[in-house]
N, C-alpha and C positions, 0 to 999 in steps of 0.2 A: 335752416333746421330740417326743411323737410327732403331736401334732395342728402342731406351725408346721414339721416335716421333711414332714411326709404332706398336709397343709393339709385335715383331717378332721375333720368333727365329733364334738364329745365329748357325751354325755350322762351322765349325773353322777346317781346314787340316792341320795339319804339318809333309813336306815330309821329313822325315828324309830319306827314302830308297832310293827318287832322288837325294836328296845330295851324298848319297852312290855312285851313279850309276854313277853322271857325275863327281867325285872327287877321282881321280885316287890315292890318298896318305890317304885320311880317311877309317878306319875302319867302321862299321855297329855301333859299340858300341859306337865310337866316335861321329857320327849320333847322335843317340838315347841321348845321351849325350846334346848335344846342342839343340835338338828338345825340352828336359823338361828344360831347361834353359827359354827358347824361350818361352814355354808355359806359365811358372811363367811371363817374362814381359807381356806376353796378357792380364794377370788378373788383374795385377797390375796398365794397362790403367783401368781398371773401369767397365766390362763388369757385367752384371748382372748376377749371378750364378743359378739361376730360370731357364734363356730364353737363356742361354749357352754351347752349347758341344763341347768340343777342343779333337781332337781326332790325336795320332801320329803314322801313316801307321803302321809300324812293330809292336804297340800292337793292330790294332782294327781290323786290315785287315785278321788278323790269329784266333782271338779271337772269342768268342761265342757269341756276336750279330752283325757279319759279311754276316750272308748269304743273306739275301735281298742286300746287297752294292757287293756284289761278284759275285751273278746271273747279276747287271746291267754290271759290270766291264767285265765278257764275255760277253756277246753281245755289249756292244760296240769293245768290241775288236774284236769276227768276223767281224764287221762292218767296219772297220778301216782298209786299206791296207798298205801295204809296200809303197807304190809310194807314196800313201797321207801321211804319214807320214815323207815321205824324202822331198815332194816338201814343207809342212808348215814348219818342223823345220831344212831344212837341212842337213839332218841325211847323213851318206855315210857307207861305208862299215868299218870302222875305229869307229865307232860308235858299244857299246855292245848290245845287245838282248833286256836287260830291259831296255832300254833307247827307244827304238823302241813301246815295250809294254807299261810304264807309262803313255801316255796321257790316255788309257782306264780308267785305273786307276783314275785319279785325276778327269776327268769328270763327274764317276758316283757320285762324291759328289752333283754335280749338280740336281739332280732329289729327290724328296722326298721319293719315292718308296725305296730307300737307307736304310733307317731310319724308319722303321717302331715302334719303343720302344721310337721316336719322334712324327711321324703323322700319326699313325695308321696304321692297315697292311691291310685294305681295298684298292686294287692296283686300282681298277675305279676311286677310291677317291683321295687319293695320286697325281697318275698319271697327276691330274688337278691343285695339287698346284704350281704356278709361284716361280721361285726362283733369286734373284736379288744378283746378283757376282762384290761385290767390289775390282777392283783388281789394280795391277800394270800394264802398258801396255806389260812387257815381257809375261804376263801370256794369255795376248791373246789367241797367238796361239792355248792353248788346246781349249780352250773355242770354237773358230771356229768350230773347229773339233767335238767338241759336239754339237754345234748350226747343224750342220749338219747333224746328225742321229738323235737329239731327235723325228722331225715327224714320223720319221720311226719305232720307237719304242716306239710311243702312247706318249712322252713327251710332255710338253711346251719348246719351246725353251728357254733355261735360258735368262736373262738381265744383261747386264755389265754396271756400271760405272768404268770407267777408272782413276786412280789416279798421282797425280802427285808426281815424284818424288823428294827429296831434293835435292838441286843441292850441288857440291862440295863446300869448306869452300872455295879454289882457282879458281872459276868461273866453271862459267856455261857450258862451254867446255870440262870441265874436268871430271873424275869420280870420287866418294868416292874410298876408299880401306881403307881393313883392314891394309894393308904396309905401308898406310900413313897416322899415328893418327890424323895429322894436316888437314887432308880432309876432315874432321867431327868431331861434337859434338857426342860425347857416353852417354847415361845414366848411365851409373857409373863416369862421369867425375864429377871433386870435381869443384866448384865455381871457384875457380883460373886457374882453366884446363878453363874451358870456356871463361872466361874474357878473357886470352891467343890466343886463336885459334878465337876467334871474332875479338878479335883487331887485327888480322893476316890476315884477312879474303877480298876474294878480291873485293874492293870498285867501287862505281858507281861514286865519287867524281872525280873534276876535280884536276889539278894539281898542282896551285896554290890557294891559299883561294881568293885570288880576282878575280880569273876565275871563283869559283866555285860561287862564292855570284853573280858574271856578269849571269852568264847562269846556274847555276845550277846543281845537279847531277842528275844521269842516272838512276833512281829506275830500269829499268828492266833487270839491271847485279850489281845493287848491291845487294852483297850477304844477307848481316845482312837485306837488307830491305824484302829480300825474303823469309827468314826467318821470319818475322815479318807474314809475310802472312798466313803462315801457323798457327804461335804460338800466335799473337796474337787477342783476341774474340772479340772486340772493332770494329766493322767495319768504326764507326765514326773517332775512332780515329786513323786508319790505314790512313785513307783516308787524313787526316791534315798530318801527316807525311808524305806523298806520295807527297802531295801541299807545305809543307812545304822547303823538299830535294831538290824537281824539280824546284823550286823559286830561291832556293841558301839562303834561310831564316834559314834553318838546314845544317849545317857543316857534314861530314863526321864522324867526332870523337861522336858528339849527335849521330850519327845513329846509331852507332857503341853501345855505351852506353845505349840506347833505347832496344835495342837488346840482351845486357847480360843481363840485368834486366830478360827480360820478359822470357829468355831461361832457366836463372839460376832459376826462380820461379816453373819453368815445373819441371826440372828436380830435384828438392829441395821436390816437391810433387810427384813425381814415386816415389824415392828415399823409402817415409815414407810409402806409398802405397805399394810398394817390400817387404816392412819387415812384413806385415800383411798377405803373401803370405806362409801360412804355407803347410808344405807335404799334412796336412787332406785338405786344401782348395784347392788344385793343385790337389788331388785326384778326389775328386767330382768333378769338372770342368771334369776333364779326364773320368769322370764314365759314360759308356750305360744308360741314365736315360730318364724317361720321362721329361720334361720340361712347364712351364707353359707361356701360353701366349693367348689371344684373338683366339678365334676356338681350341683350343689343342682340340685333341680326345681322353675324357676321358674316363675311361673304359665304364661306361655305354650310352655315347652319342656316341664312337665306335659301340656299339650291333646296338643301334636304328638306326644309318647311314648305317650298315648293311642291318638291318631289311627295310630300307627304299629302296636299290637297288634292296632287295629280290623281295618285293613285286611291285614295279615298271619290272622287268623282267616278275613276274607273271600275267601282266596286259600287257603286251607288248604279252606274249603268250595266254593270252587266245583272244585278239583282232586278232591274226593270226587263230587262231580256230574257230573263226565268224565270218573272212571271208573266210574260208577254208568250212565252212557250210553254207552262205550264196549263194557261187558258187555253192555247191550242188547242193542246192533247185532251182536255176536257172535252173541248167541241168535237173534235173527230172523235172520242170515245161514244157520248151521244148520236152523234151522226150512225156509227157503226150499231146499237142499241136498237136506231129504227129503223137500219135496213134489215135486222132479225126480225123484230116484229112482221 
């Protein structure tokens, strides 16, 4: 939504090396493994391949247009202490080394200066582009930590929207897990997997249908309706269903039914959208490229933004030059003053 309303490029992290880090049973390869899994569903949401760079730690951070994202990644990492990094995330002595180091890491994605084969490698320029970070709330943490040095190192502070998470299939209390299928809908689940685990799903309804019809249900723990919130574009008709439940006018089972509809059509269009996700398409996505979008700095509108800070410094020096010669002539006009006297 916000890259085809804003026409802005995205750049996209997938840490496979933190999973490493904090995943005491995975291998690196195993990693690396599920990060290009993971990649192909990002594209297969819909993202524009022009205004997109999905880039996975262990190939780009070693890789040959690393050093602009690697010069940020030490200095913030001198910047970043031991103490600050225990008191935001925790950390104790039982904690490994790269777990300590990573936030440097994931924040310099934050600054454009990172990406110069994206926004130019003029770092005056760069330095001044805003960058807005849509995240989970666990991912906070780094962010703070970034928000904290970027003044210090000529950034903009980055911008967070905060997103919300999907709550469990079994309430809102609860958490998903991969141990527990029944705790969420998966995009590979087949239509009948869904119809399953929605009608399983736990309800905001009351406990007999003539209670519920008397007072109605409880949209803000039931689940299928909260789902609905997210899945479904309709805000009108979200909103009938919402008056509807809360009335006692819509039964539990409708809402329930409302609900696979609109989940099984999401994931019935991943589904066709995945298959269209060929190696060549997941490659470019993956590729150091430049990207197009409203301001890109093109090769030759890079020279001229050049040529323009050049000559703006050149004007900024010879204005100290006239008045480095202006004070002169003051002092020799004086000097000349007392030798009348």
């Amino acid at each position: 939504y916000l890259q085809d309303v804003f026409n802005v490029p995205l750049v996209i992290m997938l840490t496979d090396d933190e999973k490493f880090y904090h995943s005491p049973k995975l291998s690196l390869e195993d990693c690396h493994k599920f990060a290009l899994q993971n990649a192909a569903d990002i594209v297969a949401i819909g993202f524009d391949i022009k205004k997109t760079f999905i880039f996975i730690d262990t190939d780009f951070v070693d890789g040959d247009s690393s050093a602009a994202f690697n010069k940020n990644v030490r200095i913030l990492g001198k910047r970043t202490t031991e103490n600050q990094i225990r008191g935001t995330f925790g950390f104790g002595g039982e904690n490994n080394i790269a777990e300590f180091f990573f936030p440097a890491l994931q924040s310099a994605t934050a600054f454009a200066t990172s990406f110069p084969f994206i926004f130019g490698s003029h770092p005056k320029l760069t330095a001044k582009i805003p960058c807005l970070i849509p995240c989970a709330i666990d991912q906070d943490p780094y962010f703070r930590q970034c928000r904290d040095n970027a003044r210090q190192m000529g950034y903009l502070k980055p911008a967070l929207i905060h997103s919300v998470f999907l709550p469990s299939l079994r309430g809102a209390e609860t958490k998903m897990s991969a141990s527990d299928p029944d705790s969420s809908v998966f995009l590979a689940d087949t239509d009948k997997q869904i119809q399953r685990k929605i009608g399983n799903a736990f309800s905001g309804g009351q406990d007999t249908r003539e209670r519920h019809r008397e007072i109605g249900g409880r949209t803000e723990v039931d689940i299928p309706f909260q789902y609905l919130t997210f899945f479904l574009e309709d805000d009108e008709e979200l909103e009938r269903i919402r008056v509807a439940y809360e009335t006692g006018a819509m039964e539990s089972g409708d809402m329930k039914k409302t609900c696979v509809g609109v989940i099984q059509a999401y994931v019935r269009a991943f589904r066709e959208r995945r298959k269209d996700v060929t190696e060549e398409v997941l490659e470019e996505f993956l590729r150091p490229r430049p990207l197009e979008f409203r301001g890109a700095p093109e090769a030759e509108g890079s020279e001229v933004l050049e040529l323009e800070e050049q000559i703006r410094e050149i004007r900024g020096k010879l204005r100290e030059l006239r008045g480095s010669r202006d004070k002169d002539k003051d002092k020799d006009k004086e000097k000349g003053k007392g030798k009348g006297k």
